[in-house]
Backbone of each chain as ProteinMPNN parsed JSONL, in Angstrom:
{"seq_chain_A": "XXXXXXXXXXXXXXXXXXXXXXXXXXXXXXXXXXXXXXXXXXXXXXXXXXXXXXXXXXXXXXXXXXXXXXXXXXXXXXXXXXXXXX", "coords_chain_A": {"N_chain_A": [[-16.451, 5.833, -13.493], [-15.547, 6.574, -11.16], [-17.57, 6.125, -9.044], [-17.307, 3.034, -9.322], [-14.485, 2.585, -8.796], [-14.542, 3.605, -6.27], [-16.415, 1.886, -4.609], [-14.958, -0.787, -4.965], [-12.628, -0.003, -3.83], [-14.099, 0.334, -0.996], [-14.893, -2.642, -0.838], [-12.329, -3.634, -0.645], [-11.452, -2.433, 1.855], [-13.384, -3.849, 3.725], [-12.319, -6.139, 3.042], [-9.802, -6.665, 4.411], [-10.532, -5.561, 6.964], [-11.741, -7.424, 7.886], [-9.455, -9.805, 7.811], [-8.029, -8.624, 9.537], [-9.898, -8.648, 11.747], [-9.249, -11.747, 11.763], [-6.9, -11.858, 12.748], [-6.71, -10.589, 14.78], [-8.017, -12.409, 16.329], [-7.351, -15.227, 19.036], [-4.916, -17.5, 18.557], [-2.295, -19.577, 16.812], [0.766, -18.725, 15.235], [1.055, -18.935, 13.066], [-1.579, -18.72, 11.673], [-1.891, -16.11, 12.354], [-0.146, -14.594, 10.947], [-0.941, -15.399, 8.304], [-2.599, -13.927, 8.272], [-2.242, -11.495, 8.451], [-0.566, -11.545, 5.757], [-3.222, -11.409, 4.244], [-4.497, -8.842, 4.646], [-1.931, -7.392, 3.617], [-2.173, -8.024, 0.725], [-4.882, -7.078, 0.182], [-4.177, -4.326, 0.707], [-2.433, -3.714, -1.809], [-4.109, -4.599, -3.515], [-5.776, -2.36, -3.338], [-4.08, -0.469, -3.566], [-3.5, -0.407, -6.324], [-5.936, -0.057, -7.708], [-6.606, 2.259, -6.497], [-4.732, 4.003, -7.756], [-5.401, 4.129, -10.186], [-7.571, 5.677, -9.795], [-7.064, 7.906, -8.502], [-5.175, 9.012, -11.321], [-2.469, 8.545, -11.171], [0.372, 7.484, -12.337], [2.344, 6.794, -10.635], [1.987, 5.34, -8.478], [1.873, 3.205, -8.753], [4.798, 1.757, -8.061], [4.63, 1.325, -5.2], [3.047, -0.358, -4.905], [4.487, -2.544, -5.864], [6.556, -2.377, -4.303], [5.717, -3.43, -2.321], [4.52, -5.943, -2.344], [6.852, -7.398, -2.814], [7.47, -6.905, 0.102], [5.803, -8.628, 1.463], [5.823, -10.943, 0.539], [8.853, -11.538, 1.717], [8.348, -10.936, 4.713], [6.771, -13.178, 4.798], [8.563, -15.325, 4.586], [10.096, -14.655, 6.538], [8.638, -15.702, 9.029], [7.692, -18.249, 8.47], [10.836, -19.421, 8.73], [11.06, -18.264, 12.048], [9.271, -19.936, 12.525], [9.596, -22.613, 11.952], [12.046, -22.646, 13.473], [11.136, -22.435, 16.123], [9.137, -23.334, 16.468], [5.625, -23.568, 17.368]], "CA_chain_A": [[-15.243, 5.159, -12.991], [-15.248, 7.247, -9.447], [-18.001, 4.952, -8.255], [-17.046, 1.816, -9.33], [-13.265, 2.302, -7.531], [-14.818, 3.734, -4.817], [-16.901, 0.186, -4.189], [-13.793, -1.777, -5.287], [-12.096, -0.239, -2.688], [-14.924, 0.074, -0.12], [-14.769, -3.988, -0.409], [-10.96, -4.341, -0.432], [-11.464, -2.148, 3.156], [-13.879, -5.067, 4.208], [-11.954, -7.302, 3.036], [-8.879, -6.172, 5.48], [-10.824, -5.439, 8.559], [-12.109, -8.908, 8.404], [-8.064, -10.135, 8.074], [-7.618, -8.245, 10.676], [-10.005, -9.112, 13.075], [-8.693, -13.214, 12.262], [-4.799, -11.427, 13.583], [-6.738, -10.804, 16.328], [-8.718, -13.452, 17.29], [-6.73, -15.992, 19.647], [-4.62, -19.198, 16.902], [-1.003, -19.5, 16.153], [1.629, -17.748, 14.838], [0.885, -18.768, 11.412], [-2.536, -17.56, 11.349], [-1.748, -14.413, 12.735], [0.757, -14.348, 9.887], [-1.777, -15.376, 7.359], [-4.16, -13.031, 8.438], [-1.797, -10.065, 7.995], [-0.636, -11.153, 4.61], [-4.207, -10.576, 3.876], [-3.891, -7.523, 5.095], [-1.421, -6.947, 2.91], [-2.564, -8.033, -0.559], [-5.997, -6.214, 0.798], [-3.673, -3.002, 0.464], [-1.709, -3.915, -2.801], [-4.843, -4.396, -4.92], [-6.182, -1.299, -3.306], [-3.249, 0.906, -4.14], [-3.784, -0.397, -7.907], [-7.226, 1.194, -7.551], [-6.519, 4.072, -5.732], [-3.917, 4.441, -8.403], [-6.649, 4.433, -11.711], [-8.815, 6.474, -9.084], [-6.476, 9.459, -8.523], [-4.595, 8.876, -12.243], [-1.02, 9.015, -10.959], [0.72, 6.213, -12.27], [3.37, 6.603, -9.811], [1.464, 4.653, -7.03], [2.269, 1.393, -8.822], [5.617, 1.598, -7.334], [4.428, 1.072, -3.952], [2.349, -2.084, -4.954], [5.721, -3.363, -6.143], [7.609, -2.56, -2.522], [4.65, -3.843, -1.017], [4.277, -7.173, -2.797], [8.224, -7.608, -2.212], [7.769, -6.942, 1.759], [4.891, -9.614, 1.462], [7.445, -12.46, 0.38], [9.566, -11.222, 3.065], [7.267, -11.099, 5.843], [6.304, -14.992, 5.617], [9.575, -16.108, 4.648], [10.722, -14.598, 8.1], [7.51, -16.158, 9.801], [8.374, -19.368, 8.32], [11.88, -19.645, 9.644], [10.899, -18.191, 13.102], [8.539, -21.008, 13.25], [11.025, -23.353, 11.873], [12.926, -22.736, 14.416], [11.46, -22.129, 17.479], [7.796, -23.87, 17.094], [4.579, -22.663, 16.851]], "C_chain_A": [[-15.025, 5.484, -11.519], [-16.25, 6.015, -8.877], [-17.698, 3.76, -8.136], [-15.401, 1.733, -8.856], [-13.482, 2.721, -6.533], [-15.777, 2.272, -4.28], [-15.918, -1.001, -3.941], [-12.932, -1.303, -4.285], [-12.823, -0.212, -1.277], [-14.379, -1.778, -0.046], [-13.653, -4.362, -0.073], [-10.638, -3.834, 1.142], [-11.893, -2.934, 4.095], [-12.939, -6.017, 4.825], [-10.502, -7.252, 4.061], [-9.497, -5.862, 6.963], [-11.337, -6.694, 8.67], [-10.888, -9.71, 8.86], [-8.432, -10.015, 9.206], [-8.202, -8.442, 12.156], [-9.647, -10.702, 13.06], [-7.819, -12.999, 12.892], [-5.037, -11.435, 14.571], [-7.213, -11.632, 17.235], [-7.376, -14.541, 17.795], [-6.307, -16.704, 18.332], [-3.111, -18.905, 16.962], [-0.732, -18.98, 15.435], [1.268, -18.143, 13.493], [-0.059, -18.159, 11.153], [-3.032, -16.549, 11.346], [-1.08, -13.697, 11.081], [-0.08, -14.508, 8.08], [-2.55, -14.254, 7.009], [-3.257, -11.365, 8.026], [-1.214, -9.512, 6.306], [-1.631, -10.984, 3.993], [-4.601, -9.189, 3.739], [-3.263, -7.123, 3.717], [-1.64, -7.038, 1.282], [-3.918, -7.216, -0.577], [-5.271, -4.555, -0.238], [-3.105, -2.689, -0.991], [-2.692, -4.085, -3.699], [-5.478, -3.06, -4.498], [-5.662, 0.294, -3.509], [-3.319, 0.93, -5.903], [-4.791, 0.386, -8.155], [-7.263, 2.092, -7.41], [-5.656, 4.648, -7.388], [-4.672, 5.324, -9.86], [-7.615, 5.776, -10.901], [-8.495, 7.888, -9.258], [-5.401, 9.978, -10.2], [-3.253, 9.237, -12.17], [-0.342, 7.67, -11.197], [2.005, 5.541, -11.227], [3.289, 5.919, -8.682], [1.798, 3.348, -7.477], [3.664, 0.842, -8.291], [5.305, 0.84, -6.248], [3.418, 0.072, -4.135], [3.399, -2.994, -5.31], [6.208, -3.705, -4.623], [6.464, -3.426, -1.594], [4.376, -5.365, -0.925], [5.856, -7.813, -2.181], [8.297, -7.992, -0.328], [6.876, -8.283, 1.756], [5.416, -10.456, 2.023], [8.316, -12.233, 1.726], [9.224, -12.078, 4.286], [7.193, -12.969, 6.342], [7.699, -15.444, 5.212], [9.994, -16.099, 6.127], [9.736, -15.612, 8.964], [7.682, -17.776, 9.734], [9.894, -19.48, 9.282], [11.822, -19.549, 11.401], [10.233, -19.355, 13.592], [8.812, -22.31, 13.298], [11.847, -23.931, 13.173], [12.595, -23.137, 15.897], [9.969, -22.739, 17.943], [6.831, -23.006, 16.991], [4.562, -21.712, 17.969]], "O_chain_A": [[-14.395, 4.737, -10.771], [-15.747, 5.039, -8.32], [-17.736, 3.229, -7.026], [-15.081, 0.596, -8.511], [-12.737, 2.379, -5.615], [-15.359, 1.802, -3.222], [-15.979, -1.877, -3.079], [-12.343, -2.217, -3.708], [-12.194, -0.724, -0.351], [-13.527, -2.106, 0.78], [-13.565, -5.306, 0.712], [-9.81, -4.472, 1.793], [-11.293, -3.026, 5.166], [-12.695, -6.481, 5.939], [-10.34, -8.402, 4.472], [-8.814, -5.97, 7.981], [-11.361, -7.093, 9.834], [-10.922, -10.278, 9.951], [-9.002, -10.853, 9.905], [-7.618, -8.445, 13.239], [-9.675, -11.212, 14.18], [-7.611, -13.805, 13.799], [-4.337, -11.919, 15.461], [-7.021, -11.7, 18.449], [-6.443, -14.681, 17.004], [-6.953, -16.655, 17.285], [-2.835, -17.733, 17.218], [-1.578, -18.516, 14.671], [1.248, -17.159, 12.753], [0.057, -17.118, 10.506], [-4.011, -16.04, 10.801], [-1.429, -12.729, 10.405], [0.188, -13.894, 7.047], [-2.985, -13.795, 5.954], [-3.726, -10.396, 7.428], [-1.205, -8.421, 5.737], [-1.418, -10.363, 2.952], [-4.973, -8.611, 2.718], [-3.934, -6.613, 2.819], [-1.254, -6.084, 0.606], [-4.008, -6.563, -1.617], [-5.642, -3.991, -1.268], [-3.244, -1.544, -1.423], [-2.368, -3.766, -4.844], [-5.812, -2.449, -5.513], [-6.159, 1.417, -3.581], [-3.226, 1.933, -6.611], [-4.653, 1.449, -8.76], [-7.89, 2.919, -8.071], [-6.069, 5.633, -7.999], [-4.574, 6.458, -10.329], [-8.219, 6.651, -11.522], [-9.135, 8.78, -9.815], [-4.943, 11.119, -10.258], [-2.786, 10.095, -12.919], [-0.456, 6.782, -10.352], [2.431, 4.395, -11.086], [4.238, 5.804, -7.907], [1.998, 2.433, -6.679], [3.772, -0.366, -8.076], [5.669, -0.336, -6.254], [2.943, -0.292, -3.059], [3.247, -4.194, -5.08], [6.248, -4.763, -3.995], [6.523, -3.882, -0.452], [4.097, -5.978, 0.106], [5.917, -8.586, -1.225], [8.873, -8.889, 0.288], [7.559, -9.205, 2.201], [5.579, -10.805, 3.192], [8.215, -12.997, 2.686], [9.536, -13.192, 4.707], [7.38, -13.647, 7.351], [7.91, -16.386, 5.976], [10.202, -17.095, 6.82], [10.375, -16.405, 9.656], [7.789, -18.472, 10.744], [9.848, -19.618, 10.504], [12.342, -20.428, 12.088], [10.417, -19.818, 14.717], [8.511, -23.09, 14.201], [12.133, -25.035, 13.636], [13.276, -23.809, 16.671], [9.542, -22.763, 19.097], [6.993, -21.847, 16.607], [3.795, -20.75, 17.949]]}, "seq_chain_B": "XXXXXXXXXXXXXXXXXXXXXXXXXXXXXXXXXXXXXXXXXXXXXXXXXXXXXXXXXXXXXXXXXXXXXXXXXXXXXXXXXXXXXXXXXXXXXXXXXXXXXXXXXXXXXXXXXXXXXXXXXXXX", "coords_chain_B": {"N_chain_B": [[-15.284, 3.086, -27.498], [-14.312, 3.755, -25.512], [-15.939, 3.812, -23.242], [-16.078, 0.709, -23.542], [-13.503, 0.132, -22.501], [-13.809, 1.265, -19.895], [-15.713, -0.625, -18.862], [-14.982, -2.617, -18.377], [-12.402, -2.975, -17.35], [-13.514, -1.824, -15.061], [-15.512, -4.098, -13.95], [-13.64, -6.033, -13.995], [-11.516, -5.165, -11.92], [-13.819, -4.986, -9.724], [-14.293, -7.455, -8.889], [-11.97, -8.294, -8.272], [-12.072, -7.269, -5.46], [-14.355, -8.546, -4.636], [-13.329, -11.02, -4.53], [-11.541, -10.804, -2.456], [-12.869, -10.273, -0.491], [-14.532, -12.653, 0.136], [-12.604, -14.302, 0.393], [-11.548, -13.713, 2.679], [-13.552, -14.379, 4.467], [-13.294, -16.528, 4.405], [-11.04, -17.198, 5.65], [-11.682, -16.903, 8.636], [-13.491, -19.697, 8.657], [-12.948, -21.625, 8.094], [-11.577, -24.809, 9.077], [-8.296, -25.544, 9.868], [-5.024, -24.828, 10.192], [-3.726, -25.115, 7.216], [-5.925, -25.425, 5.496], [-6.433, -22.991, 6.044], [-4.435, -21.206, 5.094], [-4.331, -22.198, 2.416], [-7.109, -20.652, 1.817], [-5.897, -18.353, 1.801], [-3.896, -17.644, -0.288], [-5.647, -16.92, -2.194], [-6.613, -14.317, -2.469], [-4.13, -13.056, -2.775], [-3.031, -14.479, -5.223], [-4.845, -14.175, -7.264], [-6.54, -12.405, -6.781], [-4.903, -10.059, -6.206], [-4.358, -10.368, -9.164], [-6.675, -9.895, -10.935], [-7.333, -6.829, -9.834], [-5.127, -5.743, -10.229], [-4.564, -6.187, -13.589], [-6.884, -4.774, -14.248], [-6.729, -2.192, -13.421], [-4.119, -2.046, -14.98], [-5.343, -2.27, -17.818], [-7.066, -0.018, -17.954], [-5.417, 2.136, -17.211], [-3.246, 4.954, -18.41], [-1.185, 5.554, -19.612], [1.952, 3.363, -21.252], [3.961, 2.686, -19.736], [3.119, 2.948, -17.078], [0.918, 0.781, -17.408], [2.757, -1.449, -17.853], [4.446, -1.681, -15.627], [2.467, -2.541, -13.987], [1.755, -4.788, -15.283], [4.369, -6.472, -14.258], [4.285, -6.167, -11.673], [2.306, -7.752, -11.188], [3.1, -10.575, -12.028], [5.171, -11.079, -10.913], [3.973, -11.407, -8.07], [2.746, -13.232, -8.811], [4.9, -15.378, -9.267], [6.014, -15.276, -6.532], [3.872, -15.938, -4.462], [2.974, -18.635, -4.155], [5.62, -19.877, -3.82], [6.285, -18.565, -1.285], [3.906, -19.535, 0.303], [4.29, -22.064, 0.416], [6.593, -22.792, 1.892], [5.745, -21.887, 4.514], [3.88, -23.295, 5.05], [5.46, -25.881, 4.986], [6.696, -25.26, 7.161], [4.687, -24.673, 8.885], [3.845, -27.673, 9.338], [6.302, -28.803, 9.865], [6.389, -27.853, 12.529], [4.335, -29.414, 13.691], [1.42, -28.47, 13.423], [-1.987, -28.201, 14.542], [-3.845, -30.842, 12.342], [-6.861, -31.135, 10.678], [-9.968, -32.973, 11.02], [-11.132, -33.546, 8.893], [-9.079, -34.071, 7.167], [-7.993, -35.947, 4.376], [-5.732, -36.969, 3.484], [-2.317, -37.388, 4.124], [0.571, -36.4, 3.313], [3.173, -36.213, 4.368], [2.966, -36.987, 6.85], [5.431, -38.296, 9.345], [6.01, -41.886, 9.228], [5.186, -44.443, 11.558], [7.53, -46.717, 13.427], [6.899, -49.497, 13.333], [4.972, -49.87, 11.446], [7.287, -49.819, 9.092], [8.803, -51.589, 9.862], [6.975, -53.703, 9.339], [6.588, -53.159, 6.796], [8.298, -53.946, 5.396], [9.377, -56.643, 5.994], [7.292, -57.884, 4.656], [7.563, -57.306, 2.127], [9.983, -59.389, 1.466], [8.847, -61.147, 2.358], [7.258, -61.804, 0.529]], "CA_chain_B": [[-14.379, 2.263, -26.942], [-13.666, 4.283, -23.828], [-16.686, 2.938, -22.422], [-16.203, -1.02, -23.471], [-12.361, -0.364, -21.208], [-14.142, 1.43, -18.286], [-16.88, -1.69, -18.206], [-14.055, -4.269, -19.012], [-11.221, -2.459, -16.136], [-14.229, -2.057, -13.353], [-15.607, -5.267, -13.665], [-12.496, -7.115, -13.597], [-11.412, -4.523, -10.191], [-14.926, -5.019, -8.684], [-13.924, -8.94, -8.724], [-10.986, -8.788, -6.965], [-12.738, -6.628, -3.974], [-15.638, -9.485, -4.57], [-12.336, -12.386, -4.207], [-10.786, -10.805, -1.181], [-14.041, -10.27, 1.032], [-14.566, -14.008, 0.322], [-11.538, -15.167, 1.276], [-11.504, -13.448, 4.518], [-14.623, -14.865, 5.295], [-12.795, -18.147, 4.451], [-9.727, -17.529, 6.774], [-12.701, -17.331, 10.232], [-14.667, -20.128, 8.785], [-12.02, -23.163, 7.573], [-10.884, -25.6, 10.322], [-7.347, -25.64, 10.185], [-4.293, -23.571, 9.322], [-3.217, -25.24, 6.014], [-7.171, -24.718, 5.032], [-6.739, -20.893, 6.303], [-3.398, -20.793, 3.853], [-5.152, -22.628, 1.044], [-7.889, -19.89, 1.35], [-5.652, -16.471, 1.88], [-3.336, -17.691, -1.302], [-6.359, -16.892, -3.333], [-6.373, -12.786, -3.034], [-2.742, -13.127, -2.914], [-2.974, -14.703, -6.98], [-6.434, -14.199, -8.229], [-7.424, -11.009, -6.564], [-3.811, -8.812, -7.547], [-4.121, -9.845, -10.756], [-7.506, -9.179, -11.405], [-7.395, -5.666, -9.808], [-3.9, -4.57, -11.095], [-5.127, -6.057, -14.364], [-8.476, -4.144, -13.951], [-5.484, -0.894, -13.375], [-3.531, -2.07, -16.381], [-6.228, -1.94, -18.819], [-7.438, 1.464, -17.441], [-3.978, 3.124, -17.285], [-3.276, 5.966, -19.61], [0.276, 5.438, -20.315], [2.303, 2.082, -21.536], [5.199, 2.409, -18.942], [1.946, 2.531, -15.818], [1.114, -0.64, -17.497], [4.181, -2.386, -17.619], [4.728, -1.568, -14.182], [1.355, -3.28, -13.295], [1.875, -6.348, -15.698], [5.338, -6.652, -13.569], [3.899, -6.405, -9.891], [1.315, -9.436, -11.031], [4.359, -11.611, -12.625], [5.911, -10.727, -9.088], [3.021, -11.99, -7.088], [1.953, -14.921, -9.309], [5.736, -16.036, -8.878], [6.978, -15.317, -5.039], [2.964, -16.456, -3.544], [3.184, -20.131, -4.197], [6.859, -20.034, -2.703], [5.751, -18.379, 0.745], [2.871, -20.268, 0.721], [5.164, -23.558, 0.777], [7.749, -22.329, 3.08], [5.318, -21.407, 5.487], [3.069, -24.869, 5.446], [6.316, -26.829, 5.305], [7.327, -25.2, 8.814], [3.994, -25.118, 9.897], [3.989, -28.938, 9.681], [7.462, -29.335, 10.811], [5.859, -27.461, 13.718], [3.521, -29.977, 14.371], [0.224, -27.787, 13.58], [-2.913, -29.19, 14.44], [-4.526, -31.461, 11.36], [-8.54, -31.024, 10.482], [-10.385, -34.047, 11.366], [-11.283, -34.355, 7.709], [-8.103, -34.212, 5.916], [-7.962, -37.671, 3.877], [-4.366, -37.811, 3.171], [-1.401, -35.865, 4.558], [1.672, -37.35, 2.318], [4.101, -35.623, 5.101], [2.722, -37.561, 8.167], [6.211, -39.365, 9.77], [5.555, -42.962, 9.824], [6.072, -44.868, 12.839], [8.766, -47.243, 13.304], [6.013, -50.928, 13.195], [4.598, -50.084, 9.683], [8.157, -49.7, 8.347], [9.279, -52.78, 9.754], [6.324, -54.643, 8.565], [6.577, -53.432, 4.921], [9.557, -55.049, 4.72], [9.162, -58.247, 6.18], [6.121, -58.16, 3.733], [8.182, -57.061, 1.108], [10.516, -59.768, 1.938], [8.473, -62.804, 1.851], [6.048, -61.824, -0.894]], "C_chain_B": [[-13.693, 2.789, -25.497], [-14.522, 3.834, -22.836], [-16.535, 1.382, -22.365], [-14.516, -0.71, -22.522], [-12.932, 0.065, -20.249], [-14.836, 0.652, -17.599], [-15.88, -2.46, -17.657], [-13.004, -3.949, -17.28], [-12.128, -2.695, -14.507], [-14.633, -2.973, -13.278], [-14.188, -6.158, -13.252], [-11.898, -6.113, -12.0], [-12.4, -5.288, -9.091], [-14.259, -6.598, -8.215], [-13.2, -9.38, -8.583], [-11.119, -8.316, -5.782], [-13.493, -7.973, -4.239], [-14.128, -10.893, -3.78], [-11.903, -12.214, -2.76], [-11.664, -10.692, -0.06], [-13.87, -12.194, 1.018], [-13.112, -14.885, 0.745], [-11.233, -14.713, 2.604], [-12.089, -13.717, 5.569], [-14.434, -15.991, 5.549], [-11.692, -18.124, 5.547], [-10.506, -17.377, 8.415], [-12.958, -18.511, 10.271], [-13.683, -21.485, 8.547], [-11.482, -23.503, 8.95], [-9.574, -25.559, 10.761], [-6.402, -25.094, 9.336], [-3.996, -23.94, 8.217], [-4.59, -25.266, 5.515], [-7.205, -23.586, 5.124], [-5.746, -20.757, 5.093], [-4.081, -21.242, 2.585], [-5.897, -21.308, 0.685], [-7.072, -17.954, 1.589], [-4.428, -16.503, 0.766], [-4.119, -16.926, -2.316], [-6.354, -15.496, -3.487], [-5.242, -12.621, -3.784], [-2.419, -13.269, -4.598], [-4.406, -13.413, -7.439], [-6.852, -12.613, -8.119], [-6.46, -10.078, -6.9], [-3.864, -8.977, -8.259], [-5.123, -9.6, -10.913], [-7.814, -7.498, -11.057], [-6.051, -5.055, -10.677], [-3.854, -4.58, -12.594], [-6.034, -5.098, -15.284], [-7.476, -2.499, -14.297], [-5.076, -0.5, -14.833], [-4.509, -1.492, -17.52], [-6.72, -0.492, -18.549], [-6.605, 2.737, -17.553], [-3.593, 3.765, -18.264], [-1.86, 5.632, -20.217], [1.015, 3.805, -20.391], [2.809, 1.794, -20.583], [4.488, 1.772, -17.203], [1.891, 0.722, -16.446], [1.805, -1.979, -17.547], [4.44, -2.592, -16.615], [3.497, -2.321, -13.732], [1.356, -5.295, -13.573], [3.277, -7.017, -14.516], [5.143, -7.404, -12.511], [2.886, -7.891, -9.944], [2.15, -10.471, -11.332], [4.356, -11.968, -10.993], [5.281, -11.64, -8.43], [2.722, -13.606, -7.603], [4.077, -16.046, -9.144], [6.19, -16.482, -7.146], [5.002, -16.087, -4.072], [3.245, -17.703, -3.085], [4.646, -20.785, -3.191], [6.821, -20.171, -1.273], [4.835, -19.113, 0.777], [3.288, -21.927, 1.038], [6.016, -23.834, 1.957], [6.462, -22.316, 4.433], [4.159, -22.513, 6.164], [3.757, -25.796, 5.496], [6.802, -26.608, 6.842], [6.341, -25.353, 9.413], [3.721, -26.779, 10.513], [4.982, -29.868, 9.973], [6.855, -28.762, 12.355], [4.832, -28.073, 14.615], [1.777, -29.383, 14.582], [-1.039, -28.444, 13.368], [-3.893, -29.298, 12.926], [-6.311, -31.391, 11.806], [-9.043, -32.543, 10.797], [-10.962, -34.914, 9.902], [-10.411, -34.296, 6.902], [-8.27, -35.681, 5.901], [-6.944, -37.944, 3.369], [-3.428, -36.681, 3.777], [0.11, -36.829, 4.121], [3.133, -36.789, 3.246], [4.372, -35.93, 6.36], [4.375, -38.266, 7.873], [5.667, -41.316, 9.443], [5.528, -43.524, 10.594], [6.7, -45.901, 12.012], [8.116, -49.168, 12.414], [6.197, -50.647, 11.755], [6.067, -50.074, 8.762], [8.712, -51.179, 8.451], [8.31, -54.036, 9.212], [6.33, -54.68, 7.588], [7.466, -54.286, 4.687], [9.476, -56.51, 5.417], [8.19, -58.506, 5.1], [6.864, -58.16, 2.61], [9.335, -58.643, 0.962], [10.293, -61.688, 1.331], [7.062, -62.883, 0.43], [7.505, -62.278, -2.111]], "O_chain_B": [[-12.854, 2.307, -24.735], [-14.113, 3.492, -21.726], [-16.806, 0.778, -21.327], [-14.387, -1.602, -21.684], [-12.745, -0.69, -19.295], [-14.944, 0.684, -16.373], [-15.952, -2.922, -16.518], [-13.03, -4.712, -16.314], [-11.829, -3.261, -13.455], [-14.267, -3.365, -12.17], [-13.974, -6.797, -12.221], [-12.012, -6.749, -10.952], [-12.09, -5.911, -8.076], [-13.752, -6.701, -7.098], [-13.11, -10.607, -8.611], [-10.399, -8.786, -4.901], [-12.712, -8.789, -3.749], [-14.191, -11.436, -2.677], [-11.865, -13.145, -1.955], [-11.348, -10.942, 1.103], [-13.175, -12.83, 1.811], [-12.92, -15.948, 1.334], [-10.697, -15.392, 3.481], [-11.841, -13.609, 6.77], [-14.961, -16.631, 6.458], [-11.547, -19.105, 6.277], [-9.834, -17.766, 9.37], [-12.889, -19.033, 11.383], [-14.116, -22.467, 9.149], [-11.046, -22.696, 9.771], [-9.43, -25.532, 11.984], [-6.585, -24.857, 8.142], [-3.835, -22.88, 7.612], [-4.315, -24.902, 4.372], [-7.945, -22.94, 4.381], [-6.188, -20.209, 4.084], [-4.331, -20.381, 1.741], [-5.634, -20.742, -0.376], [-7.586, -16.837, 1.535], [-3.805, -15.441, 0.744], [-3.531, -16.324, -3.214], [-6.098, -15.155, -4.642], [-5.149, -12.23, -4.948], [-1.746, -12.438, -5.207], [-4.575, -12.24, -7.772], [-7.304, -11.856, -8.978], [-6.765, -9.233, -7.741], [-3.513, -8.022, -8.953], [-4.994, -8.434, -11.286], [-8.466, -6.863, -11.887], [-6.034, -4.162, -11.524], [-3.385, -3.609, -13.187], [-5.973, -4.784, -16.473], [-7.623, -1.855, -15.336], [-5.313, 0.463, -15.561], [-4.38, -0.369, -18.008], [-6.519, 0.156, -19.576], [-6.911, 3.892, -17.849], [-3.553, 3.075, -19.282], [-1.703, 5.491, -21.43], [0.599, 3.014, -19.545], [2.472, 0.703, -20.123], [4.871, 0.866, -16.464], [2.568, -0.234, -16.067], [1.46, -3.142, -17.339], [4.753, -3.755, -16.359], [3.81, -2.886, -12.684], [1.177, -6.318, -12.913], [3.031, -8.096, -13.978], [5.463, -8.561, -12.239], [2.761, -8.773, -9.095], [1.823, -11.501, -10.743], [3.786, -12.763, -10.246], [5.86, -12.688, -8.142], [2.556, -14.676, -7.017], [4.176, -17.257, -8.941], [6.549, -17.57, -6.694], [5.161, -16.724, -3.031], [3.657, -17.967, -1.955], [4.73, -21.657, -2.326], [7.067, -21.05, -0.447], [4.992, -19.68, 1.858], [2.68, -22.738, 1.736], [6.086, -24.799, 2.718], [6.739, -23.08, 5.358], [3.723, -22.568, 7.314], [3.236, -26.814, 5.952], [7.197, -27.507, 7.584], [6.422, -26.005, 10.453], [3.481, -27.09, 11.68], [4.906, -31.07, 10.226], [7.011, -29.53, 13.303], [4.461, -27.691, 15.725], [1.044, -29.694, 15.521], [-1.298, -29.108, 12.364], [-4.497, -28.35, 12.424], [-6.822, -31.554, 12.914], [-8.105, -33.339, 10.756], [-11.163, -36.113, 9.71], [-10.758, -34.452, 5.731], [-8.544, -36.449, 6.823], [-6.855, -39.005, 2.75], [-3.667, -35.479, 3.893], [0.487, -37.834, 4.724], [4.206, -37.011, 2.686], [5.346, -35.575, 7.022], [4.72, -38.678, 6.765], [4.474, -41.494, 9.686], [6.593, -43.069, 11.012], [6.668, -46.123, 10.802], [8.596, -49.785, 11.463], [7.13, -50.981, 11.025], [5.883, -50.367, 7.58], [9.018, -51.867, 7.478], [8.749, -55.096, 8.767], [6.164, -55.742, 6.987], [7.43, -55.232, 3.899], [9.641, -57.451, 4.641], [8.378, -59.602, 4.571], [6.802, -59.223, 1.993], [9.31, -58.901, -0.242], [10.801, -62.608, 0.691], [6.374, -63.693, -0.191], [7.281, -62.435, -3.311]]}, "name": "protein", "num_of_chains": 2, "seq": "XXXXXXXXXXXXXXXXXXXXXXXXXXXXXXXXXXXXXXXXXXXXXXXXXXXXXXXXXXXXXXXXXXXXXXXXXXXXXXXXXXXXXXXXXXXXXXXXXXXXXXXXXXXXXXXXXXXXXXXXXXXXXXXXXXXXXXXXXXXXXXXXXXXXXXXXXXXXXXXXXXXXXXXXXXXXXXXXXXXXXXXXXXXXXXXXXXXXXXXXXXXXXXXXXX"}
């Protein structure tokens, strides 16, 4: 089980530095915004993992708060762009 | 049976790391931003539930699992939302269209085609 969540999160690390370099490449505010909620679900299946990894079930909390800020996040991103254009 | 959940939990994990590389490779490689949102919805569903799933099944105690079945409810409800909100402003925003979309049911119309339906409408 140690190897196979250490791979599963090896890839979910991938899979976030790739996000992250779209946030950075030049594009509009949405795909910046895309690219970070990647980011963020990136982190939220990797705290599930981490969670089985280290056997503390108390880490599933913080995939809750994290999923919550998610929603957040683009709702705000939405409205800002709403508002004021890309 | 402790081995058929540790196959059953890491496979279904491994294949939401396998979902989220591929969609990241999809948010460089797609033309335009409601193709980039199309493809970064898919961790967002597919890939939390198959890892926190992957968790669930793995998890020693009921209450861990409850708490996991929860956070995927969570996600499989509030994604689809932001993901609407955030392609309805981008295309109130005017964000540039792919050269191969084949319908966009949100385009304005102009002012001609409205007045021609109805004259058409009219004398048909």
């Amino acid at each position: 089980m140690d190897i196979v969540t250490a791979i599963a999160i090896g890839m979910l690390a991938l899979a976030s530095a790739i996000c992250f370099a779209r946030a950075i490449r030049p594009g509009t505010i949405v795909d910046r915004a895309i690219a970070l909620d990647g980011v963020v679900s990136a982190i939220i299946c990797g705290i599930g993992v981490a969670a089985v990894r280290v056997g503390n079930g108390n880490l599933i909390d913080i995939s809750l708060v994290g999923g919550l800020l998610g929603f957040l996040t683009i709702a705000t991103v939405a409205r800002y762009v709403g508002r004021r254009g890309l | 049976m402790s081995l058929v959940v540790d196959v059953v939990a890491g496979t279904l994990m491994i294949l939401g790391g396998v979902v989220a590389v591929i969609a990241a490779v999809g948010l460089h490689r797609l033309p335009d931003v409601y193709a980039r949102m199309h493809v970064a919805t898919k961790p967002a569903t597919l890939g939390i539930a198959l890892c926190l799933t992957g968790a669930a099944i793995a998890a020693d105690t009921a209450s861990t699992a409850t708490k996991l079945v929860l956070a995927v409810i969570f996600q499989l409800v509030t994604t689809p939302v932001a993901g609407h909100l955030l392609g309805r402003a981008a295309h109130a925003a005017r964000a540039p269209v792919s050269q191969h979309t084949v319908l966009d049911e949100l385009r304005p119309l102009p002012e001609a085609v409205h007045a021609a339906g109805r004259e058409h409408d009219l004398t048909s």
